[in-house]
C-alpha positions in Angstrom: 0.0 0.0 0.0 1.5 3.4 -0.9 1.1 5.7 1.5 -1.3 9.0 1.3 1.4 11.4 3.1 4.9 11.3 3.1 6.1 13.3 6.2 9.6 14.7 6.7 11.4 17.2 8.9 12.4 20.8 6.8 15.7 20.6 9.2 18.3 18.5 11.0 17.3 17.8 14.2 19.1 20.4 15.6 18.1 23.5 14.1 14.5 24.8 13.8 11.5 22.7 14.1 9.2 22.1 11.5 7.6 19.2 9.4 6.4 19.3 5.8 4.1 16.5 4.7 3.3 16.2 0.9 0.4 14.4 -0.2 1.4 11.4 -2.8 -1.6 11.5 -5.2 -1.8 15.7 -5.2 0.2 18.6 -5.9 -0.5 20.2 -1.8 1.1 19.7 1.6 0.6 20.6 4.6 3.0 22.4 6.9 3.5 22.0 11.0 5.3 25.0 12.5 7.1 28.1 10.8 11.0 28.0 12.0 13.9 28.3 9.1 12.3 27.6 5.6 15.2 28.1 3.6 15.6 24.2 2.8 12.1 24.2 1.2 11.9 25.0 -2.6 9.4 28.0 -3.4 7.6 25.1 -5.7 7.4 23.2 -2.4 6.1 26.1 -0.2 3.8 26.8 -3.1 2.0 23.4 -2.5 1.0 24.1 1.2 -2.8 24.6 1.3 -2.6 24.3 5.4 -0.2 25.7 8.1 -0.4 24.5 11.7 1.6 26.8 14.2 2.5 25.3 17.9 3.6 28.5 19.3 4.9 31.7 18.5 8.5 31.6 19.8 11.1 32.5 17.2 12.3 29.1 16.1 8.8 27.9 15.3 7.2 31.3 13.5 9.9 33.1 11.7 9.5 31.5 8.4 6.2 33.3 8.1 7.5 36.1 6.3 9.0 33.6 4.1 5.9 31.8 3.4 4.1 34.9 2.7 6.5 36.1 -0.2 6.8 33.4 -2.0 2.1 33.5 -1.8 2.2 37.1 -2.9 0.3 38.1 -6.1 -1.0 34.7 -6.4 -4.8 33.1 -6.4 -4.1 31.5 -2.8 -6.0 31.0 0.1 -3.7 30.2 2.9 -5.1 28.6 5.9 -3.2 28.9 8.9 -4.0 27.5 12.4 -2.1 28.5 16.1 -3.0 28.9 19.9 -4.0 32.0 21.8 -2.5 34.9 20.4 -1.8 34.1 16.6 -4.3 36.3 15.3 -2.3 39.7 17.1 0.9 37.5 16.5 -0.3 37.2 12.5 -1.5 41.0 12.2 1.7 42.6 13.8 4.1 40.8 11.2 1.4 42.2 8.7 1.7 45.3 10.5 5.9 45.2 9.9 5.2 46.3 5.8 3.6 48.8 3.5 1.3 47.4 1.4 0.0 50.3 -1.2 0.9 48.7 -4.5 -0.8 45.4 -3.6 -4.1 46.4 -5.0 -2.9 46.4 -8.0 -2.0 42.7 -8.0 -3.8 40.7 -11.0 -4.5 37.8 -8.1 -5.3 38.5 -4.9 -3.5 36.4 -2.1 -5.9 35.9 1.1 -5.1 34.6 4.5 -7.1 33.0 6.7 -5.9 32.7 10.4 -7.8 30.4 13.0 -7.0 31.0 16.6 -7.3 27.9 19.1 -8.7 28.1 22.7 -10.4 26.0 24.7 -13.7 28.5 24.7 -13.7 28.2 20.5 -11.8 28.7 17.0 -11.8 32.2 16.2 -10.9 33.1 12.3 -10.2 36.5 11.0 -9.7 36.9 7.0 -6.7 38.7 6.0 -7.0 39.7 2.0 -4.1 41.2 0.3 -6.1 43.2 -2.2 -7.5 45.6 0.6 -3.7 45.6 2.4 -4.6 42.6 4.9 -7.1 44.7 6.7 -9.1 42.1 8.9 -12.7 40.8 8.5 -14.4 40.5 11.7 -13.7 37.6 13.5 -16.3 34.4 13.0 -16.1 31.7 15.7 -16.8 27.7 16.4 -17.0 25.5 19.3 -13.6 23.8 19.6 -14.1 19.9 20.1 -10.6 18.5 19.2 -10.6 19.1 15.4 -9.4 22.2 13.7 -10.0 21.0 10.6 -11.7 18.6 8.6 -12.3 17.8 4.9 -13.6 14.3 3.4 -10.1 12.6 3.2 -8.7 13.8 6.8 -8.8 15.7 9.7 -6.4 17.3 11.3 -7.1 17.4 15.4 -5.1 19.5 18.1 -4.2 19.0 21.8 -3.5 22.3 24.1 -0.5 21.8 26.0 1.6 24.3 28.7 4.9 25.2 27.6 4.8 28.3 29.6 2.4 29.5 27.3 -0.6 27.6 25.2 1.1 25.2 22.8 -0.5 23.6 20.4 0.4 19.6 19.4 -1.1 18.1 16.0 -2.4 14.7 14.8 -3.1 14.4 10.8 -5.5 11.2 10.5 -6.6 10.0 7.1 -9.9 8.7 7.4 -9.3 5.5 5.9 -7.3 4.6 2.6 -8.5 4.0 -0.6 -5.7 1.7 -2.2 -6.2 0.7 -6.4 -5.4 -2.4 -7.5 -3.7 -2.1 -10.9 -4.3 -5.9 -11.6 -7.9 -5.5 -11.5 -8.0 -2.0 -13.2 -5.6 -3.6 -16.5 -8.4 -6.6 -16.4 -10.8 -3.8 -17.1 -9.0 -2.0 -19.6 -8.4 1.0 -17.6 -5.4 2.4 -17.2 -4.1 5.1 -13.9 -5.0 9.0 -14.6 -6.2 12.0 -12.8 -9.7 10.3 -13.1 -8.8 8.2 -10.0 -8.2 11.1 -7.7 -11.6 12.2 -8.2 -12.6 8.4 -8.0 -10.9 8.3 -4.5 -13.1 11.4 -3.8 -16.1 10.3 -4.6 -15.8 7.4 -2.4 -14.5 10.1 0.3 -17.1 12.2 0.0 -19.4 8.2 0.7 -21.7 9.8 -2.7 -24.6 6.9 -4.0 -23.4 3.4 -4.6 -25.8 2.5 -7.0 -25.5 6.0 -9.2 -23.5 5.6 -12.1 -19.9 6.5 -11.8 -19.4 9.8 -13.5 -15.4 10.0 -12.3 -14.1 7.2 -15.6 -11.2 8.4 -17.6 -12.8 9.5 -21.1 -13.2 7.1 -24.0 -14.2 4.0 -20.9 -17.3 2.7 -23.1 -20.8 2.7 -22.3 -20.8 -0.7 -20.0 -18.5 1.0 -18.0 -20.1 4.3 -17.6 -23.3 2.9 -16.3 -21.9 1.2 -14.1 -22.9 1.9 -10.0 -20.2 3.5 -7.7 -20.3 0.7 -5.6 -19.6 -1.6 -7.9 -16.5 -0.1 -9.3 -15.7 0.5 -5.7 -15.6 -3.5 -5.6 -13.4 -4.1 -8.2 -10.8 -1.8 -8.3 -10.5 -0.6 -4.8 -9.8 -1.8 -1.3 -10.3 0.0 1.8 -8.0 -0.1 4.7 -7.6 2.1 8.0 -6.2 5.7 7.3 -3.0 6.9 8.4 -2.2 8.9 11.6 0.7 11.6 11.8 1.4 13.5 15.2 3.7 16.2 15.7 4.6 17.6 19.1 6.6 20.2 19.9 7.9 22.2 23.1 6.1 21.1 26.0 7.1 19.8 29.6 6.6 16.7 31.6 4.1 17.2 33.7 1.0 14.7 34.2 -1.7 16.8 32.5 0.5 17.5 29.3 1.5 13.6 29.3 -1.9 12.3 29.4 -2.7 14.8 26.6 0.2 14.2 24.5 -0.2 10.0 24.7 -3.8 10.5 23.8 -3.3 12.5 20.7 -0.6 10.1 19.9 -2.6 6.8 20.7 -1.6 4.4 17.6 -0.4 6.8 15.4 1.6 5.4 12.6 5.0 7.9 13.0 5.3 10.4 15.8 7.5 13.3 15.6 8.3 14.9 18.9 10.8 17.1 20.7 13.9 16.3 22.6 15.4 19.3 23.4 17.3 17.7 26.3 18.9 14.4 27.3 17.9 12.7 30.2 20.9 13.1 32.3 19.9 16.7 32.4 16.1 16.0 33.0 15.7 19.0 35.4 17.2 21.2 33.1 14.4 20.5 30.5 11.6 20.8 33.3 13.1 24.2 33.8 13.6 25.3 30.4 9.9 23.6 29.5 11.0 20.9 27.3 11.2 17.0 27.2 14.0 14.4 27.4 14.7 12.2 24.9 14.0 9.4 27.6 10.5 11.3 28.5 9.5 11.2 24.6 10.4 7.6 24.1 8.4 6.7 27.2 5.1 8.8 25.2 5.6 6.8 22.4 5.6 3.5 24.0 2.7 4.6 26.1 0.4 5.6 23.0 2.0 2.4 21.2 2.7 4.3 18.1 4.6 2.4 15.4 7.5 4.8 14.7 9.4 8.0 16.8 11.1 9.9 15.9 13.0 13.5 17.5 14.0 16.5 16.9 14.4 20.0 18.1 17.5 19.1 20.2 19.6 22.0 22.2 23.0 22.9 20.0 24.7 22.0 23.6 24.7 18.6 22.4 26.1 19.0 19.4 27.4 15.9 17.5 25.8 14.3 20.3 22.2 12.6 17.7 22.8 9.0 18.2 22.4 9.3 21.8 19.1 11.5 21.6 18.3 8.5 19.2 19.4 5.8 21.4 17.7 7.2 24.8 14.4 7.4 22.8 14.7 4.0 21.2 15.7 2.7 24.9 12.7 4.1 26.5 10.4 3.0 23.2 11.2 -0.7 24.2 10.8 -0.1 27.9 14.0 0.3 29.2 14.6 2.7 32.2 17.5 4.9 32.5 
């Protein structure tokens, strides 16, 4: 089964934090947290429909400007999601430039910023055309998901890292996998036609309607027949896959139980380790984890795969013992 998303970190694990994940079947990613962009490719930037911000510390939100560049005078709607504050954090780097030539832009950029609490979502709309003066801000009860479209959803945990900080999971809703033996048997061959197959099963339209998603020049047996059945032939259905990213928090029972929730059976995990565990009160202080303390997450939400990041330059040349400390505590071991 090839896989929907293909995440990866934008850095090594020791400079800023951030995680791209480009879909396999589209030309869109999505993007978790704003640090250094400068490894990403403007065409690769140019593919992120969704931005999830943890916090708005340096290291995870100074790539915004970046981002916001390379979107200018083009027909984009940015979506971009963070915890308390974003929206003032958002409209003071807006704030930073002089934007009186931008109505003149043939394609208007727009950006639309959702603010997490625990009382709601608030969104404000941020247009280039009128110099990104705000709409009023709309808002929605909050219930765990921040956003949710008919292939995935995209849920968010509140933890305390001093300050509200937000941690991610990316769950597929289930997987729609073709099987090429059955569509050659048929005569069809792969296309664009199957993305919007794949949706149409997404979006659970009528069975027994006839399938208007065929690649043209399929013959008339074969465009009457039902959803469902083509569904049968061609397709299998397996459980979706789960990405979480966590960033910046501290040990502390509340943000634990939160974090291995979110986590529970995801299929890779990517979480900090600013800190090794020989300095364990160190990280308490500074409001980070252990490399120990996110292996021992892992293991607890039984996730299939870990992996860290955001370690402290103090350690430099130092990665295979973050790595080894996590893998230790992933398999149980104490240190």
């Amino acid at each position: 089964m090839r896989p929907s998303f293909h995440p990866r970190l934008i850095n090594d694990p020791f400079a800023d934090p951030g995680l791209l994940v480009p879909f396999s079947f589209q030309k869109r990613a999505l993007l978790f947290d704003l640090g250094d962009l400068h490894a990403l490719a403007p065409r690769e930037l140019l593919k992120v429909s969704h931005v999830f911000v943890t916090h708005a510390h340096m290291d995870h939100f100074v790539g915004f400007d970046a981002l916001l560049r390379v979107c200018l005078g083009r027909p984009i709607r940015l979506h971009l999601f963070g915890p308390a504050g974003i929206l003032g954090h958002v409209e003071g780097k807006l704030a930073g430039y002089a934007w009186n030539l931008v109505a003149n832009y043939r394609d208007a950029f727009s950006l639309m910023v959702t603010e997490v609490q625990t009382t709601g979502l608030f969104t404000r709309q941020y247009r280039c055309s009128t110099g990104f003066s705000a709409t009023p801000i709309s808002s929605a009860p909050f219930d765990g998901w921040v956003h949710a479209e008919p292939e995935l959803e995209v849920r968010a945990e509140i933890l305390d890292h001093g300050l509200p900080c937000l941690a991610f999971a990316l769950q597929e809703r289930f997987h729609v996998n073709i099987r090429r033996e059955a569509l050659h048997a048929m005569g069809l061959t792969p296309g664009p036609w199957l993305q919007a197959f794949k949706s149409a099963i997404f979006r659970q339209e009528d069975p027994l309607l006839p399938c208007t998603c065929l690649p043209p020049g399929s013959g008339e047996v074969l465009a009457r027949m039902p959803l469902g059945e083509l569904t049968e032939r061609i397709a299998s259905i397996s459980p979706g896959q789960k990405v979480v990213y966590i960033a910046d928090t501290v040990w502390s029972p509340d943000n634990v139980a939160r974090m291995v929730a979110l986590a529970r059976g995801a299929d890779q995990l990517f979480i900090e380790a600013a800190f090794l565990e020989r300095d364990r009160e160190l990280a308490c202080t500074k409001g980070h984890l252990t490399a120990h303390q996110a292996g021992t997450i892992a293991r607890s939400a039984g996730v299939r795969w870990m992996k860290t990041f955001h370690h402290s330059p103090r350690y430099s040349g130092l990665a295979d013992s973050f790595s080894s400390e996590a893998r230790s505590a992933f398999s149980g071991e104490t240190p």
